[in-house]
C-alpha positions as CSV (number, residue, x, y, z in Angstrom):
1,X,-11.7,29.5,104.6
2,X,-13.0,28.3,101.5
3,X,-14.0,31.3,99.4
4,X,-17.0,31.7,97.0
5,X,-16.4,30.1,93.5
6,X,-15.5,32.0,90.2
7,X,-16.6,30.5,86.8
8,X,-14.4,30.1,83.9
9,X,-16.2,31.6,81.0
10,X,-13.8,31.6,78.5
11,X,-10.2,30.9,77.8
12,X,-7.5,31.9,75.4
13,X,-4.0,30.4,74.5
14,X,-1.3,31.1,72.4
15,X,1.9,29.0,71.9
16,X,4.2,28.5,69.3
17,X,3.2,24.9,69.1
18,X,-0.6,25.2,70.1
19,X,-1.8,28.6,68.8
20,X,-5.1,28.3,69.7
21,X,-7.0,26.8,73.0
22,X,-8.7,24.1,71.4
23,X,-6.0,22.4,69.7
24,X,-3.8,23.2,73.3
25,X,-6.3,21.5,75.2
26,X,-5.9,18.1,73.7
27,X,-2.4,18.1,73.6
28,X,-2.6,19.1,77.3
29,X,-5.0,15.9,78.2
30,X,-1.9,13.9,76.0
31,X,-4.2,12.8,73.2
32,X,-1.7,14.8,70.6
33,X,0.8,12.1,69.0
34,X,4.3,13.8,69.9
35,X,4.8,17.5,69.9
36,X,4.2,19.2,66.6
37,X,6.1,21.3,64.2
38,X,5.8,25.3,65.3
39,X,3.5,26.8,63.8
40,X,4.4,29.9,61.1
41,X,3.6,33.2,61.5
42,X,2.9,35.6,64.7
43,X,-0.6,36.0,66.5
44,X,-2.9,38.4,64.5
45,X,-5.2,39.8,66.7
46,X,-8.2,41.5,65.1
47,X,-8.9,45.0,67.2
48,X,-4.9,46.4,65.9
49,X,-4.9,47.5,62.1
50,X,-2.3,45.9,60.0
51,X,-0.1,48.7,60.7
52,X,-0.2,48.5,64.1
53,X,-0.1,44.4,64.2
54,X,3.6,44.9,62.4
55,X,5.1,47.2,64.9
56,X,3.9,45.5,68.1
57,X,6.0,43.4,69.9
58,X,5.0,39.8,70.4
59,X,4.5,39.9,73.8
60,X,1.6,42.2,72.8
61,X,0.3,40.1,70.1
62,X,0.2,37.4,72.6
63,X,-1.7,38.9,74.9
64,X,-4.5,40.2,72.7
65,X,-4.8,37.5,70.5
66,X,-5.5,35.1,73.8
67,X,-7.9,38.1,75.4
68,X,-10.0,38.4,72.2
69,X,-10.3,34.3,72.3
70,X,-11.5,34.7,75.8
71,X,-14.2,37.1,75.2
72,X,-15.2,35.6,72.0
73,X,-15.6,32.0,74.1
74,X,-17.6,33.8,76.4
75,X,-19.6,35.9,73.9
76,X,-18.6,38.7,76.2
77,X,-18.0,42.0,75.0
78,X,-14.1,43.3,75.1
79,X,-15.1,47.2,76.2
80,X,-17.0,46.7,79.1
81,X,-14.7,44.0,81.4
82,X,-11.8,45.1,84.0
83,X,-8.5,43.0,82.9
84,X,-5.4,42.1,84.9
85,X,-2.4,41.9,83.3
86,X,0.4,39.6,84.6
87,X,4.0,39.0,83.2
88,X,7.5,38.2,84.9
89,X,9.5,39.8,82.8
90,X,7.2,41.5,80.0
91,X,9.0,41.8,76.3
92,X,12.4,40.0,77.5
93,X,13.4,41.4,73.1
94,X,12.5,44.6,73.7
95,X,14.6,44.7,77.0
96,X,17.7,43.1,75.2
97,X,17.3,45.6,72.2
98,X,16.9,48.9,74.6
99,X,20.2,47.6,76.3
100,X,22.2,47.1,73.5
101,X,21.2,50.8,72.1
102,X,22.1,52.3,75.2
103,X,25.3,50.5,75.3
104,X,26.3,51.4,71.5
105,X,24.4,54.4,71.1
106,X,22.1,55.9,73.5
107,X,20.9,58.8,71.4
108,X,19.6,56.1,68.5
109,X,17.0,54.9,71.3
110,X,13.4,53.9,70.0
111,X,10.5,56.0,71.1
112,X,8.6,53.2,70.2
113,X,10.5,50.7,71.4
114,X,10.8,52.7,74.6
115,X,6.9,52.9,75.2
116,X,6.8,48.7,74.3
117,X,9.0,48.3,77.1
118,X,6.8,49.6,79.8
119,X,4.9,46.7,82.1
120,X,1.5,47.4,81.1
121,X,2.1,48.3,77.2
122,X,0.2,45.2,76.4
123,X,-3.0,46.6,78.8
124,X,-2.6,49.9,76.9
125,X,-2.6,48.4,73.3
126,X,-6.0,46.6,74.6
127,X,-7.6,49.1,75.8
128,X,-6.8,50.7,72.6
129,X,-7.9,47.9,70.3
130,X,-10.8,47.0,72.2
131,X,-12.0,50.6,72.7
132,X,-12.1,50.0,76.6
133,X,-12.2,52.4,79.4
134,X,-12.9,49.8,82.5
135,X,-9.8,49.4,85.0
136,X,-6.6,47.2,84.1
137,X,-4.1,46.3,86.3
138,X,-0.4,45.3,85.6
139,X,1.2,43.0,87.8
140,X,4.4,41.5,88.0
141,X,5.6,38.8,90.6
142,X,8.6,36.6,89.8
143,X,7.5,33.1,89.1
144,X,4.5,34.0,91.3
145,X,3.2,35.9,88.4
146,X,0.1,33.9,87.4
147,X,-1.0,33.0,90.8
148,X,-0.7,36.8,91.7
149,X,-2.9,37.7,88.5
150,X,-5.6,34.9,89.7
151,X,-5.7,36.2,92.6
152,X,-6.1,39.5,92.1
153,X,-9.0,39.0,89.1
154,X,-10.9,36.6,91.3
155,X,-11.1,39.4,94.0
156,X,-11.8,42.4,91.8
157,X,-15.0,39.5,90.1
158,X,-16.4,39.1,93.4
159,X,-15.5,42.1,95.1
160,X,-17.7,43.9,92.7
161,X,-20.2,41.5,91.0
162,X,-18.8,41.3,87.6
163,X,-16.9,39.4,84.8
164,X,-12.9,40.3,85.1
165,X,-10.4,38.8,82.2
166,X,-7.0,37.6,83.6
167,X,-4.3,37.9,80.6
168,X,-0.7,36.1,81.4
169,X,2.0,36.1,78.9
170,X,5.8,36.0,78.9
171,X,8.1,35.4,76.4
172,X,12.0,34.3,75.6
173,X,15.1,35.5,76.4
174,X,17.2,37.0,73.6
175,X,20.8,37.9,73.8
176,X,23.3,38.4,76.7
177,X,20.2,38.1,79.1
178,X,19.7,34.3,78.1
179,X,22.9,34.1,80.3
180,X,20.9,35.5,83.4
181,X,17.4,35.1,82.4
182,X,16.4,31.6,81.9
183,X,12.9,31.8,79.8
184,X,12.3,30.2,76.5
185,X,10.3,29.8,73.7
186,X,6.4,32.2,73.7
187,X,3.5,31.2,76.1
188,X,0.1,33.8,76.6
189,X,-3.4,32.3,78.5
190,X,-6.3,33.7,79.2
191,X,-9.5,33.6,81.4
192,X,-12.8,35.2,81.5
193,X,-13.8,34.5,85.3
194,X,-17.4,35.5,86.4
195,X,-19.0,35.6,89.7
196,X,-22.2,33.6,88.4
197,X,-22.3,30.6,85.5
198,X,-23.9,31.1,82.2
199,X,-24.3,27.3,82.3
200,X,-22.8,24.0,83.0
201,X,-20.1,24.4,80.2
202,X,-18.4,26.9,82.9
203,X,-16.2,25.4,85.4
204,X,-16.6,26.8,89.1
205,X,-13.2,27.2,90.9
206,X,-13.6,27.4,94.1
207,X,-10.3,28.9,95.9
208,X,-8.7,30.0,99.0
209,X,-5.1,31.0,100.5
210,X,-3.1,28.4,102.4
211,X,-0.1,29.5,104.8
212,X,3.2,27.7,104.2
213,X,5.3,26.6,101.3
214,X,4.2,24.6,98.7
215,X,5.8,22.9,95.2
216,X,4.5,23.9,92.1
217,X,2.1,21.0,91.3
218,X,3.9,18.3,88.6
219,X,3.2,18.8,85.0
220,X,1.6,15.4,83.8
221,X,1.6,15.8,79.7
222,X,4.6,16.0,77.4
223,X,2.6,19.5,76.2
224,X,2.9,21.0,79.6
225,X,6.8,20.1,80.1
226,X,8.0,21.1,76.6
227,X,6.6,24.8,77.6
228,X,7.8,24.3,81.3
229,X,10.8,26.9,80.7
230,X,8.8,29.7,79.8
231,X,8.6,32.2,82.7
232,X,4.8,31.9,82.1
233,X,4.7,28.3,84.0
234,X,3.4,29.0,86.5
235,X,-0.5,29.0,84.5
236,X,0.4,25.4,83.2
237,X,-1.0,23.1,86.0
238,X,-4.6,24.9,86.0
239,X,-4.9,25.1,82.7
240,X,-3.9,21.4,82.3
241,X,-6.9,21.1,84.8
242,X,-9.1,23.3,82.7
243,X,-8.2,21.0,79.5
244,X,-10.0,18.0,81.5
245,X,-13.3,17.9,82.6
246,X,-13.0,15.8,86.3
247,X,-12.9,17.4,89.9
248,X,-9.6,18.2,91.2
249,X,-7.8,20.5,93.3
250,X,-4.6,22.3,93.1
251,X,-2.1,24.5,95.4
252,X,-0.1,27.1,93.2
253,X,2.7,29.0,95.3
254,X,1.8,32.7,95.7
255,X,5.4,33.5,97.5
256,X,7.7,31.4,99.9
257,X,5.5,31.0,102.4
258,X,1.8,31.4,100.9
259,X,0.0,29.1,98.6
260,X,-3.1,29.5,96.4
261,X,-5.5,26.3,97.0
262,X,-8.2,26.0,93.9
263,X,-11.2,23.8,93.7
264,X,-11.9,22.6,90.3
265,X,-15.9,21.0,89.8
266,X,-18.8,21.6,86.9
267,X,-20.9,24.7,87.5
């Protein structure tokens, strides 16, 4: 059964290559000439003091920089929305640096780098810089992950009438876990989804679960396939949707034997 649409009311991206959503969107509809240099410096989100912006990881960078670009799209305002927070593997660096310390010498461990390495230390630093209270969620479900996060925001937005932002970011593995851990290179996106449109900029995605296995859907730009070995992926073929303005539909795989089926159309 076909459930109830949601409406994109904002996005938010952050790559290496593409920091920013507009510039990602036109390389994801191909009409960027080659891939471009990557781009210096780390994401800089505005609600963490200067201070604060130095000592986070960048998985936390990520994911704020792309919320804030979501609620500023939307003209929403950061402290009053629920978020869900979804990442494979959260700070992959952070992981690889915790192990060797405990290796060499656990009594040098972090404190700080202890409390980055929690799955929802990138939910806690927003509700911190954005001064909200509302709910968050932390998910993490394999290569799953984005779906999952969908998912769950698009329930919580119609389940209770209100604007939910989804937040998906993963980043590279570093060290003796790039033997077992296969993600590269620094991918966070972001959505605003609301049970009503503010106009026909939104885009309605209509969406329901469909039993049996499905593929992930084929990346069609050179953008999408150069950021194909992040564990983050899994976001890639709706937001290469999301970059072009036509009708289409799309099945994302929520676990072996479960698929997420979205609707794409205008509000």
């Amino acid at each position: 059964m076909l459930m109830p649409p949601v409406f994109v009311q904002g996005l938010g991206w952050w790559s290496t290559a593409w920091p920013a959503w507009p510039q990602a969107a036109a390389a994801l509809r191909g009409e960027a000439a080659g891939l471009p240099a990557p781009a210096s410096g780390r994401p800089s989100p505005a609600g963490l003091s200067a201070n604060e912006r130095r000592r986070a990881p960048d998985s936390v960078l990520m994911a704020l920089q792309v919320a804030e670009a979501a609620c500023a799209a939307a003209g929403a305002d950061a402290a009053t929305l629920p978020s869900v927070f979804t990442s494979m593997h959260g700070d992959l660096a952070i992981v690889d640096a915790l192990c060797r310390t405990l290796a060499d010498d656990p009594l040098l461990l972090s404190p700080t780098r202890f409390h980055h390495s929690v799955h929802n230390a990138a939910s806690g630093y927003w509700a911190i810089g954005a001064h909200n209270t509302e709910a968050s969620t932390a998910l993490a479900a394999d290569a799953h992950g984005f779906a999952a996060g969908w998912l769950e925001a698009a329930t919580q937005c119609l389940a209770d009438a209100r604007p939910v932002l989804l937040v998906a970011c993963d980043t590279e593995a570093v060290g003796p876990l790039r033997s077992v851990n296969h993600s590269r290179g620094l991918l966070a996106v972001a959505l605003l989804l609301a049970p009503a449109p503010r106009g026909p900029q939104d885009r309605a995605i209509g969406w329901q679960l469909q039993p049996g296995a499905v593929a992930a859907p084929p990346l069609r730009s050179a953008a999408a396939r150069s950021l194909q070995g992040n564990a983050g992926a899994g976001a890639l073929p709706l937001f290469e949707a999301l970059a072009d303005s036509r009708s289409t539909t799309l099945a994302l795989p929520l676990s072996p034997g479960l698929a997420l089926q979205l609707a794409l159309s205008p509000a």
